[in-house]
C-alpha positions in Angstrom: -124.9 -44.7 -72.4 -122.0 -42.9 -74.4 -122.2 -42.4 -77.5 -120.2 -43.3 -80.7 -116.6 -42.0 -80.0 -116.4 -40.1 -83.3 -119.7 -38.0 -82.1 -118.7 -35.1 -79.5 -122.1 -33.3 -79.6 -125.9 -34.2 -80.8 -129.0 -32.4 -80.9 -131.9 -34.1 -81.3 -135.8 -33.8 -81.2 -138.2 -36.9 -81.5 -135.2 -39.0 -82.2 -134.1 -37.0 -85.6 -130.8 -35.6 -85.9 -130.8 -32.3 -85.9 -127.4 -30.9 -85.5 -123.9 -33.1 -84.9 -120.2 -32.3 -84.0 -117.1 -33.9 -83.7 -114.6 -30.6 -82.7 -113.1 -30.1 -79.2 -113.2 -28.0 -76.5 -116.1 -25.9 -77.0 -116.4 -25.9 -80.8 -119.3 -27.9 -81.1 -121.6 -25.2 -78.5 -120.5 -22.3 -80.5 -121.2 -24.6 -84.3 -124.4 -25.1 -82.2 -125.1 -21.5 -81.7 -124.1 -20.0 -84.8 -126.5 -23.2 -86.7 -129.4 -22.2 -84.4 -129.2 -18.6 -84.7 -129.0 -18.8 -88.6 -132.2 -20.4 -88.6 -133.9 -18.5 -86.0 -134.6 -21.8 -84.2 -134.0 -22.8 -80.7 -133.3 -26.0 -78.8 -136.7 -26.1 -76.8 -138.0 -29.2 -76.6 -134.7 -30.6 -77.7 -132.2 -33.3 -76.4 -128.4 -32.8 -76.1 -125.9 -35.0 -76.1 -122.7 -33.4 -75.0 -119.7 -35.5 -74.2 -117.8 -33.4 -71.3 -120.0 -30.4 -69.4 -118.3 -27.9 -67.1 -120.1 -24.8 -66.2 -118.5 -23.0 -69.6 -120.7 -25.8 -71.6 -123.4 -25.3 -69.3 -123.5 -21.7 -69.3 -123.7 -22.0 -73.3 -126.5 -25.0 -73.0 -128.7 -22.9 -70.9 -128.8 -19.9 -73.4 -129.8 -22.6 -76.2 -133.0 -23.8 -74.1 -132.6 -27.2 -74.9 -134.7 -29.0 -72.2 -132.9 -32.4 -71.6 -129.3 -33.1 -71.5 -127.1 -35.9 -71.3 -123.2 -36.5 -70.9 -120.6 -38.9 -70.1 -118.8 -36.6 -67.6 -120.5 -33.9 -65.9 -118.7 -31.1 -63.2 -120.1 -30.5 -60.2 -120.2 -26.7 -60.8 -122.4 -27.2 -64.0 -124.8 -28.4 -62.0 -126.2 -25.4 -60.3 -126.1 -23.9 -63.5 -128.7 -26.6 -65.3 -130.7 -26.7 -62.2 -131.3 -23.3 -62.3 -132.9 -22.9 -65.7 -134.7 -26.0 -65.4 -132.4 -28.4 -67.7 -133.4 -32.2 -66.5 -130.1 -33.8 -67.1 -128.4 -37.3 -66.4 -124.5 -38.3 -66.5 -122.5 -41.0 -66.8 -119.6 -39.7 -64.6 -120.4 -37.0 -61.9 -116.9 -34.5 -61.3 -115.5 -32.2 -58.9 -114.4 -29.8 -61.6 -112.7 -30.1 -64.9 -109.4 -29.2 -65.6 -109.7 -26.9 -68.4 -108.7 -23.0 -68.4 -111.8 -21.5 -69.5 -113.7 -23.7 -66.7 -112.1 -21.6 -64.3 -111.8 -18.2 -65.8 -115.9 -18.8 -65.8 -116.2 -20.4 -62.1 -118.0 -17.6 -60.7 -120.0 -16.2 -64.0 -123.8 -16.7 -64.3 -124.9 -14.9 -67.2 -124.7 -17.0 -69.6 -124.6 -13.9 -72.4 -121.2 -13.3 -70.6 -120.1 -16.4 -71.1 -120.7 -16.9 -74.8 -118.8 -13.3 -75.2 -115.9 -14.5 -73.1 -115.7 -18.5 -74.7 -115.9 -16.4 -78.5 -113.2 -14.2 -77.5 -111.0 -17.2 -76.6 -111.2 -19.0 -79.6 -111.0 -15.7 -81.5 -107.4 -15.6 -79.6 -106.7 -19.0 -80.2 -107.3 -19.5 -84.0 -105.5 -15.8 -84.5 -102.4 -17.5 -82.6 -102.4 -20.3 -84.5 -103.0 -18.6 -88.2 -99.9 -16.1 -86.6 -97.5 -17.9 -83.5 -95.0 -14.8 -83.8 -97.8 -12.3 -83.3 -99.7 -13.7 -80.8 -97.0 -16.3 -78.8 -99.3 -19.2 -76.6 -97.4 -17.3 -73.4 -99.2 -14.8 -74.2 -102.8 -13.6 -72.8 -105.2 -11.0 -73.2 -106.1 -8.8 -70.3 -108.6 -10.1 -67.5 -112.0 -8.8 -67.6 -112.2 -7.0 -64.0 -115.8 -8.0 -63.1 -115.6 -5.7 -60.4 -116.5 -2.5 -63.0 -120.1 -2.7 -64.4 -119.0 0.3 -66.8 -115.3 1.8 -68.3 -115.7 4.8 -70.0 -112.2 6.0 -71.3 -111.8 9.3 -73.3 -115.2 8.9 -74.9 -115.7 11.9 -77.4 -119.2 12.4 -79.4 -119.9 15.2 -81.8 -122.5 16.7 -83.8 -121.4 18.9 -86.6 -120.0 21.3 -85.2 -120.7 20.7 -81.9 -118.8 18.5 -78.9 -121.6 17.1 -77.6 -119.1 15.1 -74.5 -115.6 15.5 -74.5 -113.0 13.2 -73.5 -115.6 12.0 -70.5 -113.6 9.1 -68.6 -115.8 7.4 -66.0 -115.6 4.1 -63.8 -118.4 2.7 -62.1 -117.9 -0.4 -60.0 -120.6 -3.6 -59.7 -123.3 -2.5 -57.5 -122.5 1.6 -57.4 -125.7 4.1 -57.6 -124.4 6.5 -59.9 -126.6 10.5 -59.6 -125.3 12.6 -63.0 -127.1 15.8 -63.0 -127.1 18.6 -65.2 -128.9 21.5 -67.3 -130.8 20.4 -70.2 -128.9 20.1 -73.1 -125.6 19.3 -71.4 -125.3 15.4 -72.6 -126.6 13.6 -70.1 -128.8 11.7 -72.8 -126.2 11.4 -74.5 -124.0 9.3 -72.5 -126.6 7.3 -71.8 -127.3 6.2 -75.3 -123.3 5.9 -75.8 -123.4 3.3 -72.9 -126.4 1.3 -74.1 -124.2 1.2 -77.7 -126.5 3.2 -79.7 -124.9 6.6 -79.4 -121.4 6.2 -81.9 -118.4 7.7 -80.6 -116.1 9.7 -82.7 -113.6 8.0 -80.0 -112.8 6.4 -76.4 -114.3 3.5 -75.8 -117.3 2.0 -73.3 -117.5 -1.3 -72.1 -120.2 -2.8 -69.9 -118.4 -5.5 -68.0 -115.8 -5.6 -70.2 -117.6 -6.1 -73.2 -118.4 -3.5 -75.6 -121.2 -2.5 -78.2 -122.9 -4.1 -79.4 -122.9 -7.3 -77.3 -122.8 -4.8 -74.3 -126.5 -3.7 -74.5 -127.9 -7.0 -74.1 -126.7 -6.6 -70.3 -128.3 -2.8 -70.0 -131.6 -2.1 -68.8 -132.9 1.9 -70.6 -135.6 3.3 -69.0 -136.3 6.9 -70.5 -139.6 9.5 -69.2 -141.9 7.5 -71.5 -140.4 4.0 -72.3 -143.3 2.5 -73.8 -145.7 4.5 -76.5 -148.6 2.3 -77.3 -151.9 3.8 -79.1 -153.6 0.2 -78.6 -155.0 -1.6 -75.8 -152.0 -3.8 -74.5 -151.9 -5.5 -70.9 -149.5 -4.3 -68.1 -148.1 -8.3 -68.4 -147.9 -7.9 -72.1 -145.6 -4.9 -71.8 -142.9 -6.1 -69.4 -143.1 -9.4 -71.5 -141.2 -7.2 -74.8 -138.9 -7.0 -73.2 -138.1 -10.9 -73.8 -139.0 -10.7 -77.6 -135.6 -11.0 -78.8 -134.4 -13.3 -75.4 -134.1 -16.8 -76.2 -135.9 -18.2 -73.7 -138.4 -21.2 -73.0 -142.1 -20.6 -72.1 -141.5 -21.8 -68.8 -138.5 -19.3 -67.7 -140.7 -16.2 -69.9 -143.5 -16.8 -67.8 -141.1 -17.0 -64.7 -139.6 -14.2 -65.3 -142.3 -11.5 -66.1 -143.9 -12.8 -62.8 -140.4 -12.2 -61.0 -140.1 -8.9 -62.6 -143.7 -7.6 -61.4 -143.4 -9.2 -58.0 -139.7 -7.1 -58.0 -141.4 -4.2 -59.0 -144.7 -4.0 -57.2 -147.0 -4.1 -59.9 -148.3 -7.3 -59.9 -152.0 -6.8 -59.0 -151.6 -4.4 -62.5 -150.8 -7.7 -64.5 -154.1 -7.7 -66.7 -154.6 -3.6 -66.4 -154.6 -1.9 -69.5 -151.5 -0.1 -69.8 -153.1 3.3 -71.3 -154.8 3.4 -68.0 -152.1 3.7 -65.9 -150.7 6.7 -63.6 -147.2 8.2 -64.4 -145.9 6.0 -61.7 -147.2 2.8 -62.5 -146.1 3.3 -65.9 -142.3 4.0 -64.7 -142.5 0.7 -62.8 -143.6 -1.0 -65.0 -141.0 0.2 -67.6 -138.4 -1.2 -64.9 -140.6 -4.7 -65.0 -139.5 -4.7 -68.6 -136.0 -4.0 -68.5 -135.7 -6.4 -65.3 -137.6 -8.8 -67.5 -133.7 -9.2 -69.4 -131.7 -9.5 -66.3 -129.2 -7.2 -67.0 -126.6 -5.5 -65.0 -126.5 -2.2 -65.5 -129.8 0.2 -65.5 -129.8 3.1 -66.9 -132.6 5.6 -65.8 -133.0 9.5 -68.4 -134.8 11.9 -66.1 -137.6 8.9 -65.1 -139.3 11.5 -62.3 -140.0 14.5 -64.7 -143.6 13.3 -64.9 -143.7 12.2 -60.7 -145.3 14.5 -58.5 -142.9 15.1 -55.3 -144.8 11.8 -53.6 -144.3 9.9 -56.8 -140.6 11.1 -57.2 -140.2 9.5 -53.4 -141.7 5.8 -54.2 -139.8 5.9 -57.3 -136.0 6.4 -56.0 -137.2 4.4 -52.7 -138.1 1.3 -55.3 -134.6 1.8 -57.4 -132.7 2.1 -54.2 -134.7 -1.5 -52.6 -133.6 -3.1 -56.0 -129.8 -1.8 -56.2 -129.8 -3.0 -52.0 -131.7 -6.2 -53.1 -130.3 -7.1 -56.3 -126.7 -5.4 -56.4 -128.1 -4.2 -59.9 -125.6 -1.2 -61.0 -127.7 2.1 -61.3 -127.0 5.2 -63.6 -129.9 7.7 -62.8 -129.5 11.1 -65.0 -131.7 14.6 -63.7 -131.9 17.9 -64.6 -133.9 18.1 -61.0 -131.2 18.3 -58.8 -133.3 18.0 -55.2 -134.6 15.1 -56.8 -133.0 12.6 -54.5 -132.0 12.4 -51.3 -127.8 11.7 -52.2 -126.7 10.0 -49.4 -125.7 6.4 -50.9 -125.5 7.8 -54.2 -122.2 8.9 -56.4 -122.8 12.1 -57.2 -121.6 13.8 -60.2 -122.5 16.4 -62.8 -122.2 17.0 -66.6 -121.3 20.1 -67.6 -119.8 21.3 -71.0 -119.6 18.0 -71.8 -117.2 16.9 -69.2 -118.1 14.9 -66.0 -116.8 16.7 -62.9 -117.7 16.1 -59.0 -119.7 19.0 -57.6 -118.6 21.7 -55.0 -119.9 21.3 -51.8 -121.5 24.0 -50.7 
């Protein structure tokens, strides 16, 4: 049943009103958002009614939780997207697609963090056309995100004092790549690391991840450092890998999903209910990765994770980031000051150096 033609959105729970809209396009989602993330509520347990659903409203439906949807006309390619994060749904009308720009620009995407960065972006473009038509004419459009490149680094400069710590580093790494950056201590391999998760300023350049850039970027980056996780009390092996969800929006059902995915992934689920001060180097590593898997992201970035490993505990370590790169097409940056650490072949190699990125000499 439809409801009142003056209501484009409702958000309900038990039957009360919780949030309404009655904006176009995508307006009423991103009102939705902004209420819900004001009041550090979520809509689990919730009902939606949303009058149109593509994927774009899907994409922003799923990162809200709600658990039950309903619409008057629903595309075909939002479908995939509810049923994958459990959202029991009904419609009115059933489409092949909707004709709409942004329900095409966001065909392929699955994340729905992307999506919410992307749909923002557009009405940011939008509403700055309209408050200025001269500046910003409707011909006119921003450049297309290439989600072929997991990370852009252009000219990124970072000092300390008096100190260059990296110098105009440029780098490119495309969806999927296994990236090796070795280097003496001290030479800013840490560094860029931290200036790709979004925490290290830069004094200039730029970094992107995905074409998005700090500090939205490190919500699609995985950090995994030589000790990730300093506890002093007794925490479980499930408990750890769960933090990394505490600031996910997520339901119980898809939490517990994924820290059992992320385990499984990573080999350490018969360690679920171990303590995790009892745990070798190795398990601890792994289960460091659990974590960071725990968030989905993209990108994972690895600071000299096999300085603790013993040779055979170096060996299971790459062989388990190079299964989940092959498995998962996950982009990996691994930094090491141990240079016969890896076995290169189906790895990038390159090494930092002065602050500058270079490709080695063969020897």
């Amino acid at each position: 049943m439809s409801e009142s033609d003056s209501v484009v959105l409702r958000l309900t729970r038990d039957g009360r009103d919780l949030f309404t809209s009655s904006r176009k396009w995508l307006h009423p989602l991103l009102d939705l958002t902004d209420h819900l993330d004001t009041s550090g509520s979520s809509g689990e347990g919730c009902e939606l009614y949303d009058k149109i659903v593509g994927r774009a409203a899907a994409l922003l439906i799923v990162r809200l939780c709600v658990t039950t949807l309903r619409t008057d006309i629903l595309s075909r390619r939002a479908i995939p997207v509810l049923d994958a994060h459990g959202v029991s749904w009904s419609a009115a009308t059933v489409v092949d697609r909707i004709d709409c720009q942004t329900e095409e620009s966001l065909a392929c995407v699955d994340d729905p963090e992307y999506a919410l960065a992307e749909i923002r972006a557009r009405a940011a473009r939008a509403e700055a056309a309209r408050a200025n038509p001269a500046a910003a004419p409707p011909t006119a459009s921003a450049p297309a995100v290439d989600r072929d490149v997991a990370v852009d680094i252009v000219d990124a400069t970072v000092r300390r004092e008096a100190a260059t710590i990296l110098e105009s580093v440029s780098l490119r790494v495309d969806r999927g790549e296994r990236v090796l950056i070795t280097g003496v201590n001290g030479a800013g391999k840490t560094t860029l690391l931290r200036a790709i998760v979004g925490v290290q300023p830069l004094d200039s350049g730029s970094v992107t991840v995905a074409g998005i850039g700090a500090p939205r970027a490190n919500r699609r980056v995985g950090y995994v450092n030589q000790q990730s996780v300093h506890v002093e009390f007794p925490i479980s092996v499930r408990e750890v890998v769960e933090i990394g969800l505490c600031t996910e929006r997520v339901s119980g059902t898809e939490r517990r999903q994924r820290v059992a995915a992320a385990m499984a992934d990573t080999g350490i689920a018969h360690l679920a209910s171990r303590l995790y001060a009892t745990l070798s180097g190795g398990e601890k590593q792994r289960t460091a990765i659990a974590r960071c898997l725990c968030q989905r992201p993209e990108v994972l970035l690895l600071d000299e994770p096999t300085a603790s490993l013993d040779a055979a505990g170096k060996r299971e370590f790459i062989a388990l980031i190079e299964r989940l790169n092959s498995d998962t097409g996950i982009t990996v940056l691994l930094v090491t000051h141990e240079i016969d650490t890896i076995a290169r072949f189906g790895w990038r190699h390159l090494v930092i150096d002065g602050g500058r990125l270079a490709t080695p000499e063969l020897s």
